[in-house]
C-alpha atoms as one frame of an Amber mdcrd trajectory, in Angstrom:
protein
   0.000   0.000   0.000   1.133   3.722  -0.625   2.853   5.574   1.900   1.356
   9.082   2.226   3.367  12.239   1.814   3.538  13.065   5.109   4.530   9.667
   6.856   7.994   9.565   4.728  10.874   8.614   7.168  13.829  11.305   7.293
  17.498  10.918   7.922  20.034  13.750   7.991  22.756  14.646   8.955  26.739
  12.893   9.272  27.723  13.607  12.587  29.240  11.177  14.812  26.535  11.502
  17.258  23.486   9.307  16.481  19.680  10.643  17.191  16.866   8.180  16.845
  13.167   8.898  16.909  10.459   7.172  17.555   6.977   8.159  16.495   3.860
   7.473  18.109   0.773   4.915  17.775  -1.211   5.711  14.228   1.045   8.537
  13.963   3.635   8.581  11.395   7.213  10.634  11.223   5.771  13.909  10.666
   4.999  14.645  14.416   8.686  14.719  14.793   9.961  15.454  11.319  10.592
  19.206  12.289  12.065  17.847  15.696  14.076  15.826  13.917  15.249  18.325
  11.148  15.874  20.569  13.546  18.551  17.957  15.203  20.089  16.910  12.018
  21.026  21.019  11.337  22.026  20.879  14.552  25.131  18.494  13.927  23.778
  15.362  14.817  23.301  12.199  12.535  19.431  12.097  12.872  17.166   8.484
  11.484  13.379   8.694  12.008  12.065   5.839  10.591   7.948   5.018  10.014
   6.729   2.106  11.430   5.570  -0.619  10.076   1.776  -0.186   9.533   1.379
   3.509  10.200   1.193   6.081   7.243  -0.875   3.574   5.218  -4.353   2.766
   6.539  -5.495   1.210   9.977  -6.550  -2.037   8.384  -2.288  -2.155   7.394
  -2.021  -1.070  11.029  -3.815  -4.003  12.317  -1.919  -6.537  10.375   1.021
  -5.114  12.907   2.272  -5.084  16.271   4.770  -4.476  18.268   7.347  -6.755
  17.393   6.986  -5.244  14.514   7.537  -1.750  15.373  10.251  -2.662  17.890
  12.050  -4.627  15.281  12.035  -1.656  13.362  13.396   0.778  15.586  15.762
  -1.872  17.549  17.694  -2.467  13.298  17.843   1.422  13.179  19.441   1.721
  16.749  21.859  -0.954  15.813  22.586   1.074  12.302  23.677   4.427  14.102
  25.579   2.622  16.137  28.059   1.340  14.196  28.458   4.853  12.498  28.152
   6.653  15.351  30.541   7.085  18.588  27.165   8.061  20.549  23.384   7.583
  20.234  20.548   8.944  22.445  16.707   7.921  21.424  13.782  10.319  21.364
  10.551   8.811  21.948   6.844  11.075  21.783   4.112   8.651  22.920   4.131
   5.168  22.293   7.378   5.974  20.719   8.737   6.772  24.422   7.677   3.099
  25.525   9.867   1.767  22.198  12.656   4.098  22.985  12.118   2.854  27.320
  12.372  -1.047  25.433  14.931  -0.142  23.512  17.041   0.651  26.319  16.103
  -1.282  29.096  17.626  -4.367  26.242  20.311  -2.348  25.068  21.440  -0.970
  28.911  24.691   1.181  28.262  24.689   2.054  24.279  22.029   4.370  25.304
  23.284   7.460  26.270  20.587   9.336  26.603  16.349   9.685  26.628  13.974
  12.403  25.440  10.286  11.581  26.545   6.965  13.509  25.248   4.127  12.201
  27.064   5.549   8.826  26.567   2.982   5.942  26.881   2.940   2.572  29.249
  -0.846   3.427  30.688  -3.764   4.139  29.081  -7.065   5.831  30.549  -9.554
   3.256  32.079 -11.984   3.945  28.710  -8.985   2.589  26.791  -8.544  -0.274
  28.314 -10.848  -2.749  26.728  -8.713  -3.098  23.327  -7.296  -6.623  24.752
 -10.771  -7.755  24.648 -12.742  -5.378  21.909 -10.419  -6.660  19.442 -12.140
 -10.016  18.937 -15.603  -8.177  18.308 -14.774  -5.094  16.411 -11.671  -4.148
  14.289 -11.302  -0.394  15.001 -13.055   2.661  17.072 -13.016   6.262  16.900
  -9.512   8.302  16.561  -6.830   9.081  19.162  -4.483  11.298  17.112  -3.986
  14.825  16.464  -4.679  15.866  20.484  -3.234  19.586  19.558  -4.354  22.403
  21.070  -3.278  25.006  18.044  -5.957  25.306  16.002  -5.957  23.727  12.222
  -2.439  21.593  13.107  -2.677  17.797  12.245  -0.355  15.021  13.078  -2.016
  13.398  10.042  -2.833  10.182  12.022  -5.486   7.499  11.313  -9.117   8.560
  10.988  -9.968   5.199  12.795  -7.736   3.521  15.676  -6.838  -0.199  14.752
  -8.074  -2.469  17.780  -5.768  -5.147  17.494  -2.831  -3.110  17.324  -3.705
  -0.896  20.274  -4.493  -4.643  22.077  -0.675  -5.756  21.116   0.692  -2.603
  22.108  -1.214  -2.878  25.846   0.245  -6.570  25.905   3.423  -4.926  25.364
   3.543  -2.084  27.737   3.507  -4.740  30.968   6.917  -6.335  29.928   8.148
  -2.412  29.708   6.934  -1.663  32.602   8.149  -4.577  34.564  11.780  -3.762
  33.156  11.910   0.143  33.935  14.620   0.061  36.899  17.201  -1.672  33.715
  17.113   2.014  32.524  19.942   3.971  34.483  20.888   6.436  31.279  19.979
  10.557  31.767  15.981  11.288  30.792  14.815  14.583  29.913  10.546  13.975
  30.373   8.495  16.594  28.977   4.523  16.611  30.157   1.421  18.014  29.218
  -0.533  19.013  31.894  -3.346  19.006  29.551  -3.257  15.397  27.709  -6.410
  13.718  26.618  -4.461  10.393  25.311  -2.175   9.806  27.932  -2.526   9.992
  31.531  -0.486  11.409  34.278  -0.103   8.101  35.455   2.166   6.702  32.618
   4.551   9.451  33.405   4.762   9.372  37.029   5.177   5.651  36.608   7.951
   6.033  34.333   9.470   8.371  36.303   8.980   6.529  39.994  10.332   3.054
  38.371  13.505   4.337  36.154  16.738   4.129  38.046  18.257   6.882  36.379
  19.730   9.618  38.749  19.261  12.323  36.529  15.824  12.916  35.591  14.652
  16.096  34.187  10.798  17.051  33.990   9.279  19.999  31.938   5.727  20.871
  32.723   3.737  21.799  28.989   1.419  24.191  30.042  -0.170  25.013  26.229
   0.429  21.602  24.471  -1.956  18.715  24.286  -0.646  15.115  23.986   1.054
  15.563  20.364   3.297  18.825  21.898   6.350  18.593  19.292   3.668  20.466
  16.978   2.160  22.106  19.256   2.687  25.327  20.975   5.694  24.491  22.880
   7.777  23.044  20.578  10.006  25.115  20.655  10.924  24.437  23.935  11.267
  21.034  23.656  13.309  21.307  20.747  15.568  24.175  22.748  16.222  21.962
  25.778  16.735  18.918  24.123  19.393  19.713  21.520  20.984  21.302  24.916
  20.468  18.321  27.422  21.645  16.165  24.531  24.451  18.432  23.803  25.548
  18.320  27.443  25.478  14.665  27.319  28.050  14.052  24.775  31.484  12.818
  25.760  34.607  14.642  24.723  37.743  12.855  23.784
């Protein structure tokens, strides 16, 4: 199936400092593509790759799961690192609980984590995917939770039940493994987020053994915030938390 416009991956730049992002669920790269492009002028060797699935349709979607999409992002770790001397992960959504499994496996090649609202919980109307998926195949859409007006994330128009069901399965082996991830995290949080509740993020943040975790409190952003009105404060203190995480010679 065709891959729409917007959900084209993007790599840049040739740095020796790797940047991988990870998008979120029925999203595609262009929530972070400006994040992303932004990084890559910034000196950094940037991959954001689409996930299997997403930027096609939701019936694609729900011929996927996460395997899939973990497979995907775990082959694009493993390519920066052999080019690269350093590379940190940047996960919005249920790209955060990829780039959390990603480094709970891969322990001390990750130097670093960027979070945006990243996802291991789900409200309690959410919740029924492990069980709705035998009786209906999708339900109404999650994406585009942006509070500037006209902005898209150009996710699905339906959400994909079985996906969202392999995803939940996923999210209790991440969860069960969050004290494996001792690297630096910079979280940023909407205190307005209709997707994601508070509870993923304190979660994430009470079970990670990492001594240095930063918090950032989004006070005009909704769940998708990297195109929303803060943006360009997460994309200001990330390039410099990652900047001050990169090792001299």
């Amino acid at each position: 199936m065709d891959v729409s416009e917007t959900a084209q991956p993007f790599y840049g730049g040739s740095g020796r400092i790797g940047v991988l992002f990870c998008h979120g669920f029925t999203g595609s790269p262009w929530a972070l593509r400006e994040f992303a492009e932004r990084t890559a002028a910034a000196g950094y060797r940037v991959s954001l790759p689409r996930l299997p699935g997403h930027g096609t349709s939701w019936q694609e979607m729900n011929l996927t799961g996460w395997d899939d999409w973990y497979s995907c992002v775990d082959r694009e770790f493993e390519t920066l690192r052999t080019e690269c001397d350093q590379v940190f992960i940047v996960g919005l959504s249920m790209g955060g609980a990829l780039a959390l499994r990603l480094t709970e496996k891969r322990r001390d090649q990750v130097s670093a984590l960027v979070l945006v609202n990243p996802a291991v919980t789900a409200y309690a109307k959410d919740q029924i995917a492990p069980l709705a998926q035998y009786v209906i195949s999708s339900v109404a859409a999650v994406g585009s939770d942006i509070a500037m007006p006209a902005e898209s994330e150009h996710a699905y128009e339906r959400t994909p039940v079985k996906a969202a069901a392999s995803m939940m399965k996923a999210w209790v082996e991440v969860r069960a493994c969050l004290d494996l991830v001792t690297c630096p995290v910079l979280m940023f949080r909407s205190t307005v987020d209709h997707i994601v509740p508070a509870s993923s993020k304190d979660f994430i943040r009470d079970h990670i053994s990492s001594e240095e975790i930063i918090e950032r409190v989004l006070s005009r952003s909704y769940h998708v915030a990297t195109l929303d009105y803060d943006k360009e404060q997460i994309f200001t203190e990330s390039l410099e938390f990652l900047a001050s995480h990169v090792r001299t010679a």
